[in-house]
mmCIF file of the N, C-alpha and C atoms, coordinates in Angstrom:
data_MODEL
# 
_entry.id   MODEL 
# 
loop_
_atom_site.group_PDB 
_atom_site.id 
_atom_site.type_symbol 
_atom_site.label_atom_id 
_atom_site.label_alt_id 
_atom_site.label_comp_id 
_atom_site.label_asym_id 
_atom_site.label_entity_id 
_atom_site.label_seq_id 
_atom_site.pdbx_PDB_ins_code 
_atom_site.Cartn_x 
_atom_site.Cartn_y 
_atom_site.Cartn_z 
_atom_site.occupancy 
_atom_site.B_iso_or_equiv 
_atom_site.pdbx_formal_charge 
_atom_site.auth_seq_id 
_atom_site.auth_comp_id 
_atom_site.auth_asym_id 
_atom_site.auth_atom_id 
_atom_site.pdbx_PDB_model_num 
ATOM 1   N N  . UNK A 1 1  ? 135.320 146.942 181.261 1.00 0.00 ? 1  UNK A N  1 
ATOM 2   C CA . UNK A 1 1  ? 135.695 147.002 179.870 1.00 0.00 ? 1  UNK A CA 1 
ATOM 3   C C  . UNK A 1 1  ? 135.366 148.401 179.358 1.00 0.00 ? 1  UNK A C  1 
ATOM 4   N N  . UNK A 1 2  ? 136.447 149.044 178.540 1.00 0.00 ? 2  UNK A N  1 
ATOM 5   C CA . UNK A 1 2  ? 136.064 150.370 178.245 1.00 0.00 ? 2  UNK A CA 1 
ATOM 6   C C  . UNK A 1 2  ? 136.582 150.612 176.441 1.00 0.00 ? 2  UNK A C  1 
ATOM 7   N N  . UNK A 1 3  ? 136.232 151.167 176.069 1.00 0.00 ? 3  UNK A N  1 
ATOM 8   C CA . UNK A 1 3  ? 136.643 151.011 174.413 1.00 0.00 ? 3  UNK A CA 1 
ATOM 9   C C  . UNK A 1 3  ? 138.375 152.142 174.438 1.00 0.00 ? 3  UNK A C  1 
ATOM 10  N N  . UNK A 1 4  ? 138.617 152.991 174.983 1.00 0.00 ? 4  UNK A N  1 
ATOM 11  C CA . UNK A 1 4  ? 140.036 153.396 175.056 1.00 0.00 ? 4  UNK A CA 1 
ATOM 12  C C  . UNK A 1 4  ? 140.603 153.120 176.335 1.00 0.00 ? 4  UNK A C  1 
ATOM 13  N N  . UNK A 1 5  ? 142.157 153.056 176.362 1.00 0.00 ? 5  UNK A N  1 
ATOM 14  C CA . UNK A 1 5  ? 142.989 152.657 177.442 1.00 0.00 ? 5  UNK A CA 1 
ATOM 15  C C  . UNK A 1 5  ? 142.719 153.663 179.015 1.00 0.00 ? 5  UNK A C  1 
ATOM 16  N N  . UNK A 1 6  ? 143.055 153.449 179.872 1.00 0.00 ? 6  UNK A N  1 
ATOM 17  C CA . UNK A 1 6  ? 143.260 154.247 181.139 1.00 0.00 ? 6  UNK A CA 1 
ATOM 18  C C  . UNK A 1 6  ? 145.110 154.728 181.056 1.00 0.00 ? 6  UNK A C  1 
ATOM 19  N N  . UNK A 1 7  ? 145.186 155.627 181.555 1.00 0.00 ? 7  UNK A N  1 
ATOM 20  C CA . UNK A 1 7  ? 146.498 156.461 181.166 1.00 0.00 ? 7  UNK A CA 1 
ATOM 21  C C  . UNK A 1 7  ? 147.233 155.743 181.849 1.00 0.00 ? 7  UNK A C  1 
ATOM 22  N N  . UNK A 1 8  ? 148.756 155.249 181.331 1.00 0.00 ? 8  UNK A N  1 
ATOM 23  C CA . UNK A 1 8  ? 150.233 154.543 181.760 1.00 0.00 ? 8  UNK A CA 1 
ATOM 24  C C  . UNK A 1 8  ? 149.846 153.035 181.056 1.00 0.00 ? 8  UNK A C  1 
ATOM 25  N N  . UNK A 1 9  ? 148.593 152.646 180.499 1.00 0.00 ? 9  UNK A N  1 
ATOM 26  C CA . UNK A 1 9  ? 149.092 150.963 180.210 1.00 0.00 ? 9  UNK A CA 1 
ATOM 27  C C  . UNK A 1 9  ? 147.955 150.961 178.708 1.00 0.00 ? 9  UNK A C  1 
ATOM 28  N N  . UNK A 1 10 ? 149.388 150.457 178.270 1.00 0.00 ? 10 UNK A N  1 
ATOM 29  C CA . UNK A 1 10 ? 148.680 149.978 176.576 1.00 0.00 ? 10 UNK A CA 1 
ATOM 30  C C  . UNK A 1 10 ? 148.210 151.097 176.009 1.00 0.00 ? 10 UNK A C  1 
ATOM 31  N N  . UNK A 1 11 ? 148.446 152.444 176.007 1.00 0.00 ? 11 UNK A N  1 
ATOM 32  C CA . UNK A 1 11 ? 148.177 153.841 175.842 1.00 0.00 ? 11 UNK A CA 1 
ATOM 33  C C  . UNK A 1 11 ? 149.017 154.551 175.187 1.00 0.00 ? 11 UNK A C  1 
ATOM 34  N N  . UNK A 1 12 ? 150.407 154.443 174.583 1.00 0.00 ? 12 UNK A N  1 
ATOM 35  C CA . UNK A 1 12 ? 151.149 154.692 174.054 1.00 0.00 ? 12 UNK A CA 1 
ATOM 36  C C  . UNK A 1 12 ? 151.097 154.996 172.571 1.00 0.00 ? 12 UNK A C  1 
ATOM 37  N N  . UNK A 1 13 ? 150.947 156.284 171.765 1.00 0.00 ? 13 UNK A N  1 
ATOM 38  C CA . UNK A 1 13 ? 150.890 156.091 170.299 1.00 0.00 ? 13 UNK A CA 1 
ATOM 39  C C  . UNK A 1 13 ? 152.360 156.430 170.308 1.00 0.00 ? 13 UNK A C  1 
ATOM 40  N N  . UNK A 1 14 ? 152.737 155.447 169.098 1.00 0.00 ? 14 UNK A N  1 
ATOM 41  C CA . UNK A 1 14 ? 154.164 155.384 168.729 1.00 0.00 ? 14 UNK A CA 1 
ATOM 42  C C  . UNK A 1 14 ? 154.528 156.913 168.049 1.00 0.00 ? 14 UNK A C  1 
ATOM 43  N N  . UNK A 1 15 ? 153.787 157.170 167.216 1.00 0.00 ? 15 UNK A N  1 
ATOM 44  C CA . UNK A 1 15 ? 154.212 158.370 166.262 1.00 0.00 ? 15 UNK A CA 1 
ATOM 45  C C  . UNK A 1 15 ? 154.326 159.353 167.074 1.00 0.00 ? 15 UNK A C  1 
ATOM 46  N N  . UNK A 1 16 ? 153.995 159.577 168.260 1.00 0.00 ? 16 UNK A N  1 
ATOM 47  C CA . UNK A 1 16 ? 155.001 160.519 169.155 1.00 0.00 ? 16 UNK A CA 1 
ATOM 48  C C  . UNK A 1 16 ? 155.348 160.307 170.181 1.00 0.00 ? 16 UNK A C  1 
ATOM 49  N N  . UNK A 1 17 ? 155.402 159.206 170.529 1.00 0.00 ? 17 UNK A N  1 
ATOM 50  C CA . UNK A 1 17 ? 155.460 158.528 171.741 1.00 0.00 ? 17 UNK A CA 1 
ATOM 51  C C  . UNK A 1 17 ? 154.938 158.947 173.024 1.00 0.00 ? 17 UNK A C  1 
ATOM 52  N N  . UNK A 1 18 ? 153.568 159.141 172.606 1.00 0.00 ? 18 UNK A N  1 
ATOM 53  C CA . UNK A 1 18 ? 153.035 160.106 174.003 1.00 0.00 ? 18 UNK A CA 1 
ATOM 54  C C  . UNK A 1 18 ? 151.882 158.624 174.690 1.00 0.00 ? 18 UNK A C  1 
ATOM 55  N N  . UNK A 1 19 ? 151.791 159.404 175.403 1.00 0.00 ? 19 UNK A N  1 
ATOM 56  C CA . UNK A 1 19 ? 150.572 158.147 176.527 1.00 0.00 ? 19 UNK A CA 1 
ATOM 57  C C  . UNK A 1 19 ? 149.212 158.957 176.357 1.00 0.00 ? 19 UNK A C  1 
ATOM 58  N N  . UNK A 1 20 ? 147.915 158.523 175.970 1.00 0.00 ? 20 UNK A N  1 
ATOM 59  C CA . UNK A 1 20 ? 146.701 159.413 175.486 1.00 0.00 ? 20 UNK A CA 1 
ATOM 60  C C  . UNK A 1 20 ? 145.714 158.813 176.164 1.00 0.00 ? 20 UNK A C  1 
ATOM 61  N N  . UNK A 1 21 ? 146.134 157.412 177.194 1.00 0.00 ? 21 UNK A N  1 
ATOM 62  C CA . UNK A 1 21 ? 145.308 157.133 178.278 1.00 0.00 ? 21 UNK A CA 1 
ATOM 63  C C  . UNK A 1 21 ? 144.406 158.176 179.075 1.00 0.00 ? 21 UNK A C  1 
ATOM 64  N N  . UNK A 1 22 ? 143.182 157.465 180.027 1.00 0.00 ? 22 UNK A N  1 
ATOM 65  C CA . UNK A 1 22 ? 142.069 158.783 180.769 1.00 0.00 ? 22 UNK A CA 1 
ATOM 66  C C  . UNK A 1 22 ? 142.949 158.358 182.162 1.00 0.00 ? 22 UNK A C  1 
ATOM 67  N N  . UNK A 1 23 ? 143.298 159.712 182.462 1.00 0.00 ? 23 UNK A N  1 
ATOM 68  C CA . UNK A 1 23 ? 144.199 159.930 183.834 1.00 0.00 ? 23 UNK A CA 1 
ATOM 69  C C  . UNK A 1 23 ? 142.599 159.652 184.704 1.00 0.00 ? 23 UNK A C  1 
ATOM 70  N N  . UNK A 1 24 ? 141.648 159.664 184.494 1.00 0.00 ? 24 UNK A N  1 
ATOM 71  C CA . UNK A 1 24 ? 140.331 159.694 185.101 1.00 0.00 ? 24 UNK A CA 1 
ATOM 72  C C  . UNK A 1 24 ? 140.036 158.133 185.341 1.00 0.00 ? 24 UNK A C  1 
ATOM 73  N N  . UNK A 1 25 ? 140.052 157.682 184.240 1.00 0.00 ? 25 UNK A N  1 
ATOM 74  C CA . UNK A 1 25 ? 139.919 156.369 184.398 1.00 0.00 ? 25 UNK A CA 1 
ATOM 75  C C  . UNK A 1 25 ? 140.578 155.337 184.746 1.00 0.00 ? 25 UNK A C  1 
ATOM 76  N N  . UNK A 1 26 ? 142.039 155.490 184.965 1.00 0.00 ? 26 UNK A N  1 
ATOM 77  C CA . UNK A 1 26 ? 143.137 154.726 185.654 1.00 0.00 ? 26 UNK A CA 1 
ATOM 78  C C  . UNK A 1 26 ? 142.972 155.434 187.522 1.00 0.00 ? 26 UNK A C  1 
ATOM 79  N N  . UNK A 1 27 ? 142.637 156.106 187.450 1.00 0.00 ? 27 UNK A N  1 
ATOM 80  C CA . UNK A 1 27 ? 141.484 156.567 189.254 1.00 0.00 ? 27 UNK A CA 1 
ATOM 81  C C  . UNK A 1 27 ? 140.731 155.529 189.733 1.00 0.00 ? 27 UNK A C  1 
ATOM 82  N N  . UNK A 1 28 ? 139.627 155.472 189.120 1.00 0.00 ? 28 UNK A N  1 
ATOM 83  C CA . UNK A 1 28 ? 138.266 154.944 189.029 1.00 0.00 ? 28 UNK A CA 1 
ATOM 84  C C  . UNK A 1 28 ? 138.918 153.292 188.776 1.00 0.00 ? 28 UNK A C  1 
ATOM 85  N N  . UNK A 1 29 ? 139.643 153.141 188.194 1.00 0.00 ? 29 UNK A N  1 
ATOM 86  C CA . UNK A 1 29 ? 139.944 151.593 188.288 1.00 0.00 ? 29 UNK A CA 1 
ATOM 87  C C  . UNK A 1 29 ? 140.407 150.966 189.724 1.00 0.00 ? 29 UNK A C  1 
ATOM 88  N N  . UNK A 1 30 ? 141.662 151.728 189.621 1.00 0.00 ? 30 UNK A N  1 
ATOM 89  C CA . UNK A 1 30 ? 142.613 151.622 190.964 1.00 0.00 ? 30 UNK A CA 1 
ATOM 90  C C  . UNK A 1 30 ? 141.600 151.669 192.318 1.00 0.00 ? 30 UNK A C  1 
ATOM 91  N N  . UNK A 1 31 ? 140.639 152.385 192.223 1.00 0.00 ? 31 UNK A N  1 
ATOM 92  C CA . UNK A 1 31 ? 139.416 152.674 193.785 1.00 0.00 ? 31 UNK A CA 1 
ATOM 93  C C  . UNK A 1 31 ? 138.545 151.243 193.021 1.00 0.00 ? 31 UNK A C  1 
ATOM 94  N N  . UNK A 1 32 ? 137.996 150.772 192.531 1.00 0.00 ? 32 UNK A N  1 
ATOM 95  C CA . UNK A 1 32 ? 137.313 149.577 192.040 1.00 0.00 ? 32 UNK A CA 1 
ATOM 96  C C  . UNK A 1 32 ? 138.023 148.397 192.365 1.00 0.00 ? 32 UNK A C  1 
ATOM 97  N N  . UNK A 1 33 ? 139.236 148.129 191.655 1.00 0.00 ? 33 UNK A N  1 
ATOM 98  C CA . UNK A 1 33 ? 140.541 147.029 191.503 1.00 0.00 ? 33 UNK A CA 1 
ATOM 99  C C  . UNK A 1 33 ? 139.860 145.983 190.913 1.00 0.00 ? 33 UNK A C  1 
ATOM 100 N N  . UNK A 1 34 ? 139.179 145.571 190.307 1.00 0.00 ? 34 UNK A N  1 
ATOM 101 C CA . UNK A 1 34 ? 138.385 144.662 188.995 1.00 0.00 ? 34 UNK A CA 1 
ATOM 102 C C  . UNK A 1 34 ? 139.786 143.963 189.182 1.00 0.00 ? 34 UNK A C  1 
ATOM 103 N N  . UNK A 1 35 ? 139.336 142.632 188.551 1.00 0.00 ? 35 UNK A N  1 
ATOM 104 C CA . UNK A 1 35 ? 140.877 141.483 188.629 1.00 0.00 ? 35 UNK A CA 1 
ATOM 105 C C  . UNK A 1 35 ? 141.488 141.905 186.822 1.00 0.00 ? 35 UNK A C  1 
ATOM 106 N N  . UNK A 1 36 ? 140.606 142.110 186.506 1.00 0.00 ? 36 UNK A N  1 
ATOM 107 C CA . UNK A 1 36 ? 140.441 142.459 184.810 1.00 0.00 ? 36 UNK A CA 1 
ATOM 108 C C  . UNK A 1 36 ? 140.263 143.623 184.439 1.00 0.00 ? 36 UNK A C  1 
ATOM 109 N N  . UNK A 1 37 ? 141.194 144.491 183.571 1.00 0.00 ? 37 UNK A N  1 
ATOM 110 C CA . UNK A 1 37 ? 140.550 146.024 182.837 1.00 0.00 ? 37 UNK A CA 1 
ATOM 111 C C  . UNK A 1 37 ? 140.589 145.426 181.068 1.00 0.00 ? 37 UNK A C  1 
ATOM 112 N N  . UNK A 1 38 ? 139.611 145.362 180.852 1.00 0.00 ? 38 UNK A N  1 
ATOM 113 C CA . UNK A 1 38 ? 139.958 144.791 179.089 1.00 0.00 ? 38 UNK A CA 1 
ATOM 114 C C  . UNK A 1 38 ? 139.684 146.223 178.220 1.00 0.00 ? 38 UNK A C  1 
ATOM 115 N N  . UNK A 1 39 ? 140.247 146.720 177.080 1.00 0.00 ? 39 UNK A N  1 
ATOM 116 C CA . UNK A 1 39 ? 140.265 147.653 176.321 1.00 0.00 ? 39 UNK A CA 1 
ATOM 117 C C  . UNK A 1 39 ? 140.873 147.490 175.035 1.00 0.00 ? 39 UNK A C  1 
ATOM 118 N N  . UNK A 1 40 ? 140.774 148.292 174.305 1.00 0.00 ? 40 UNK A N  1 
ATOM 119 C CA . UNK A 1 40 ? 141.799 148.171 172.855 1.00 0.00 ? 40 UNK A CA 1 
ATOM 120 C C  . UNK A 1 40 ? 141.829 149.399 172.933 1.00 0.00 ? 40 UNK A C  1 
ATOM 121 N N  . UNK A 1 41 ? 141.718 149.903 171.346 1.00 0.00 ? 41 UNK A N  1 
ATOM 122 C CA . UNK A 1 41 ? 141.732 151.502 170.586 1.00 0.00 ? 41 UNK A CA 1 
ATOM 123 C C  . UNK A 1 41 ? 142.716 151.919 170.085 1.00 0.00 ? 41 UNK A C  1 
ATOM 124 N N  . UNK A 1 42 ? 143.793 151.702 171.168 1.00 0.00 ? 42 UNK A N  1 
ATOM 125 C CA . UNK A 1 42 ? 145.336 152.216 171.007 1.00 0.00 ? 42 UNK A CA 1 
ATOM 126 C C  . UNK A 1 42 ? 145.909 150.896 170.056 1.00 0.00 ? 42 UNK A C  1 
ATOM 127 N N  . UNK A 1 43 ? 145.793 150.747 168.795 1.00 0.00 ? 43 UNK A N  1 
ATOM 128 C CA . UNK A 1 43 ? 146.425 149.273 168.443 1.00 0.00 ? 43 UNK A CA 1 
ATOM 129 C C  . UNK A 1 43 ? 147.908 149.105 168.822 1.00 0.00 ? 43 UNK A C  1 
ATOM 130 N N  . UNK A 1 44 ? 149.223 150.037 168.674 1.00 0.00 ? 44 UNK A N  1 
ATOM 131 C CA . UNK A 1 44 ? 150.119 149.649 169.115 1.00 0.00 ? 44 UNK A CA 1 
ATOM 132 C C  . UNK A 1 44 ? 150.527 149.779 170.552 1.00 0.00 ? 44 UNK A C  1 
ATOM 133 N N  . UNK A 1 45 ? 149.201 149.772 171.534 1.00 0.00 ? 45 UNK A N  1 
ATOM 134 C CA . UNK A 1 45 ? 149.691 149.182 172.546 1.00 0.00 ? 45 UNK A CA 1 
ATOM 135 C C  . UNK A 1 45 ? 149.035 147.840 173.413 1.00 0.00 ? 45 UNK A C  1 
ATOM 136 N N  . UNK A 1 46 ? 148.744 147.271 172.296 1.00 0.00 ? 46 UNK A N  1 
ATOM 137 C CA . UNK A 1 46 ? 148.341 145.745 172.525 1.00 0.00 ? 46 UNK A CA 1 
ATOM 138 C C  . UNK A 1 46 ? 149.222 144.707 173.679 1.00 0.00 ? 46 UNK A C  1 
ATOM 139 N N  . UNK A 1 47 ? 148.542 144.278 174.586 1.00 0.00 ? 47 UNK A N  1 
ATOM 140 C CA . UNK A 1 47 ? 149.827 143.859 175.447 1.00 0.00 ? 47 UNK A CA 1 
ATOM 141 C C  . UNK A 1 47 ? 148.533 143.529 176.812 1.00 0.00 ? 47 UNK A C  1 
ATOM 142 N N  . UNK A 1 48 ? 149.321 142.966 177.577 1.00 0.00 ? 48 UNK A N  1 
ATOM 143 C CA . UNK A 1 48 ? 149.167 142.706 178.966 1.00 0.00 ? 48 UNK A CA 1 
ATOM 144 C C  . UNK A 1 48 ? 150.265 143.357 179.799 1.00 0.00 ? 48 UNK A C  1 
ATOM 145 N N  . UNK A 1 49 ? 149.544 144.000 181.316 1.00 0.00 ? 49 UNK A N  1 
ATOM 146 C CA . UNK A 1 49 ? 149.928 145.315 182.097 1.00 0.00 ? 49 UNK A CA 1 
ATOM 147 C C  . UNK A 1 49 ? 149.320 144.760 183.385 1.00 0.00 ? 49 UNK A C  1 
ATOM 148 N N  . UNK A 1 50 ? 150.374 144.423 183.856 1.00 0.00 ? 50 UNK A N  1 
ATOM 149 C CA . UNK A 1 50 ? 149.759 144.542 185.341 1.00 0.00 ? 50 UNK A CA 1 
ATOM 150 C C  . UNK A 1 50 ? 150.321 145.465 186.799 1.00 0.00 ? 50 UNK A C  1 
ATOM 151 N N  . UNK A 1 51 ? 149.305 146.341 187.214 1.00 0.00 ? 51 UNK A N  1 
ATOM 152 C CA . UNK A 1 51 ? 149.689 147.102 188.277 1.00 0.00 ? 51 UNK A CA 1 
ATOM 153 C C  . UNK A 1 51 ? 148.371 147.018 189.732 1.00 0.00 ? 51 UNK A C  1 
ATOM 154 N N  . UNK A 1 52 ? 149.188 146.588 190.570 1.00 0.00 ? 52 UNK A N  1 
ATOM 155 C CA . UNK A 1 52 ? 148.434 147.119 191.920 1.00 0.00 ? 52 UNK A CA 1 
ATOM 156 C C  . UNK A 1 52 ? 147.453 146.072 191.611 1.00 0.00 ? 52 UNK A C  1 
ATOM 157 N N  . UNK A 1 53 ? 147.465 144.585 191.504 1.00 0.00 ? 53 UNK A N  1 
ATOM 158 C CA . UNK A 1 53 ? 146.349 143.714 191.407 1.00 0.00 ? 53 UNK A CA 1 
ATOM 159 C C  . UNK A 1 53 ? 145.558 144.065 190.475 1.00 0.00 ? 53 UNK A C  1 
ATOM 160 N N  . UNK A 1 54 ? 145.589 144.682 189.697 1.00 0.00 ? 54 UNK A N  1 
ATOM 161 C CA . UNK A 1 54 ? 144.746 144.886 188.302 1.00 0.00 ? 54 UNK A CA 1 
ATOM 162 C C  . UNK A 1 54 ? 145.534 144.341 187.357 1.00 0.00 ? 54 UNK A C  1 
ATOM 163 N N  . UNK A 1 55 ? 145.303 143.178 185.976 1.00 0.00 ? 55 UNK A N  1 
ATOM 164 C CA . UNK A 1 55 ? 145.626 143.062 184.884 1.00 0.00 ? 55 UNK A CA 1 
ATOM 165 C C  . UNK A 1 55 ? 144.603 143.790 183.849 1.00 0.00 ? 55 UNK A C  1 
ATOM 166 N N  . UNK A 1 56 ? 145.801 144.388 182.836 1.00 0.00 ? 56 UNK A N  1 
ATOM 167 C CA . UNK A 1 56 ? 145.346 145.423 181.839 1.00 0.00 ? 56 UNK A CA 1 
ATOM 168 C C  . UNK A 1 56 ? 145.469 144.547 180.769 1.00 0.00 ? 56 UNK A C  1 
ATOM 169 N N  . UNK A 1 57 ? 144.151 144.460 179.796 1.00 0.00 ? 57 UNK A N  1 
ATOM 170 C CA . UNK A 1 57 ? 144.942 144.021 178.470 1.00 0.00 ? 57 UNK A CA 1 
ATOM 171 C C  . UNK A 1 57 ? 144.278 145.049 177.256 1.00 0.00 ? 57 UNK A C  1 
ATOM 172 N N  . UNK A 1 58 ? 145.040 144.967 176.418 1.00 0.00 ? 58 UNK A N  1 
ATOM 173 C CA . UNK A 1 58 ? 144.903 146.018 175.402 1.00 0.00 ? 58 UNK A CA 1 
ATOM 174 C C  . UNK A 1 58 ? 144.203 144.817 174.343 1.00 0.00 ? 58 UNK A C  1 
ATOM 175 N N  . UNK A 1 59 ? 143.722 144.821 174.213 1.00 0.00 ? 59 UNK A N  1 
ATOM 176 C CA . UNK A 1 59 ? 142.729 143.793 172.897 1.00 0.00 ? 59 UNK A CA 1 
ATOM 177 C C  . UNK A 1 59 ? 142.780 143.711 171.594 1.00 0.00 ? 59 UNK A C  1 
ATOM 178 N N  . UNK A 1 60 ? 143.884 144.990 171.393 1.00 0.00 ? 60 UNK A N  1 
ATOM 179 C CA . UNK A 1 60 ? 143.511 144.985 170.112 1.00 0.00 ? 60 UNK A CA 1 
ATOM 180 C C  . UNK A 1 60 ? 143.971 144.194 169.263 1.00 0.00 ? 60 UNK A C  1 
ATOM 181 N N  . UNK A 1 61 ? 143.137 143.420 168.532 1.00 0.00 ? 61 UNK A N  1 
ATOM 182 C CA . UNK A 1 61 ? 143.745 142.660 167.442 1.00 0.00 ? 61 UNK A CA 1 
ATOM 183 C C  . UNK A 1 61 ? 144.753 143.140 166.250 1.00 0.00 ? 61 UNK A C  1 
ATOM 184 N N  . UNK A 1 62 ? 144.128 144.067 165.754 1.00 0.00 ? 62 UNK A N  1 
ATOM 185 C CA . UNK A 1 62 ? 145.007 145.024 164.454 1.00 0.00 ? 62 UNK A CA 1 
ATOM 186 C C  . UNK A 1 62 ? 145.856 145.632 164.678 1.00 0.00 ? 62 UNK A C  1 
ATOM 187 N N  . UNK A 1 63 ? 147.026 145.483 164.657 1.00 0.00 ? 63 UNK A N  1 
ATOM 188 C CA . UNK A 1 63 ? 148.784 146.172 164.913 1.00 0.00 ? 63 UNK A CA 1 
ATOM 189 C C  . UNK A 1 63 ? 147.927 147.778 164.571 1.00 0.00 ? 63 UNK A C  1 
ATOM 190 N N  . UNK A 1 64 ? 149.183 148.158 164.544 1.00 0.00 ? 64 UNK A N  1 
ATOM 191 C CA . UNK A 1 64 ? 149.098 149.655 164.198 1.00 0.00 ? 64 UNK A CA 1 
ATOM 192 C C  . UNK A 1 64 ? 149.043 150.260 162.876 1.00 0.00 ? 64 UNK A C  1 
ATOM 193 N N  . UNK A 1 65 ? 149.242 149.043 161.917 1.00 0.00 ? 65 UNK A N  1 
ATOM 194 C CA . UNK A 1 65 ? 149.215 149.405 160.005 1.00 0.00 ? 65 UNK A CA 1 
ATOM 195 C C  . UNK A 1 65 ? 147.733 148.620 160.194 1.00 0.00 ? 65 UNK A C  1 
ATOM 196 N N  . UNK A 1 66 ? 146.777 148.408 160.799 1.00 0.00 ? 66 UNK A N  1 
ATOM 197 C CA . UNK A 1 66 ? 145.803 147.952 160.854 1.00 0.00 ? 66 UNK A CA 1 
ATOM 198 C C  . UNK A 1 66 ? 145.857 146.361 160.214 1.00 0.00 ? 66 UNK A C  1 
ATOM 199 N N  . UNK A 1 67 ? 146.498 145.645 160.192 1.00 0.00 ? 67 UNK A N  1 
ATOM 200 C CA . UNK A 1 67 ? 146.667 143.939 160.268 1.00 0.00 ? 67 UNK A CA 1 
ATOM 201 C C  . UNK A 1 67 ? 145.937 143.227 161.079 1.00 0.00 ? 67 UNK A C  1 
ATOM 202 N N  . UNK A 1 68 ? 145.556 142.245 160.647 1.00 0.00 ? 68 UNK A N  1 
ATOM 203 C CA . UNK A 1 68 ? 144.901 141.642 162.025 1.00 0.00 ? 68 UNK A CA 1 
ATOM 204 C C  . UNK A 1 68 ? 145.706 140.449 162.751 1.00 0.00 ? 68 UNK A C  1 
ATOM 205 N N  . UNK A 1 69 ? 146.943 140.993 163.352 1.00 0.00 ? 69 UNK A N  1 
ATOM 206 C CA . UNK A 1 69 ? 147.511 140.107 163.281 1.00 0.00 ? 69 UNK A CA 1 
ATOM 207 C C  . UNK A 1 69 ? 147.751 139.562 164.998 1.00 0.00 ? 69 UNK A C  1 
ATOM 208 N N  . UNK A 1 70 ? 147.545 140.617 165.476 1.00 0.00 ? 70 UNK A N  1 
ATOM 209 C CA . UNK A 1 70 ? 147.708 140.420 167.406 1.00 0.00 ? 70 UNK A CA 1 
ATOM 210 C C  . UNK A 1 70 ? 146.492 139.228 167.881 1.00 0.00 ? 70 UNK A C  1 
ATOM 211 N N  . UNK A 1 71 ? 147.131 138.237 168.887 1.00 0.00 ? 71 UNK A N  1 
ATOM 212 C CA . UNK A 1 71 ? 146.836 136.975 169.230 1.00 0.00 ? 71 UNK A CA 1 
ATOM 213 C C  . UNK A 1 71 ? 145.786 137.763 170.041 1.00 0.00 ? 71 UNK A C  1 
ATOM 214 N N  . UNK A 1 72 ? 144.557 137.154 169.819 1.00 0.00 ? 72 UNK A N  1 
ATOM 215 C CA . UNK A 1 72 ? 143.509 137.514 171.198 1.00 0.00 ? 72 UNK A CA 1 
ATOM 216 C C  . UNK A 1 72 ? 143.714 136.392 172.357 1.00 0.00 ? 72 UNK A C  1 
ATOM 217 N N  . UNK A 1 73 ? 143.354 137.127 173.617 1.00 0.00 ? 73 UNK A N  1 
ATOM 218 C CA . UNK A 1 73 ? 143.597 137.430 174.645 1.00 0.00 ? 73 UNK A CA 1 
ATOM 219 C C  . UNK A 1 73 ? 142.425 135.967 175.007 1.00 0.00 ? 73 UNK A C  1 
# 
């Protein structure tokens, strides 16, 4: 569990559509492979991600206008 995303999942800010994920920490996962990566931070990329036997979920409850409206996980 890490408080921001790992780079390519649930990492996406809309307002420029860039990915602001840790290219470091999507490493360090992938050499680990945890069945689970849990995170938020990024609110609009709330979601479930799965790559290479890892499920990603983005946690965040609060959309991106800060709502609390995203179903927990």
């Amino acid at each position: 569990m890490t408080h921001g995303p790992p780079y390519g999942f649930g990492d996406v800010v809309v307002a420029n559509n860039t990915s602001v994920g840790d290219k470091e920490l999507l490493k360090r996962i992938l050499e680990v492979k945890p069945k689970y990566h849990l995170f938020g931070h990024i609110h609009e990329g709330y979601g479930k991600y799965e790559h290479d036997g890892v499920t990603f979920l983005n946690c965040s409850t609060n959309t991106h206008s800060l709502n609390p409206t995203n179903a927990p996980f």
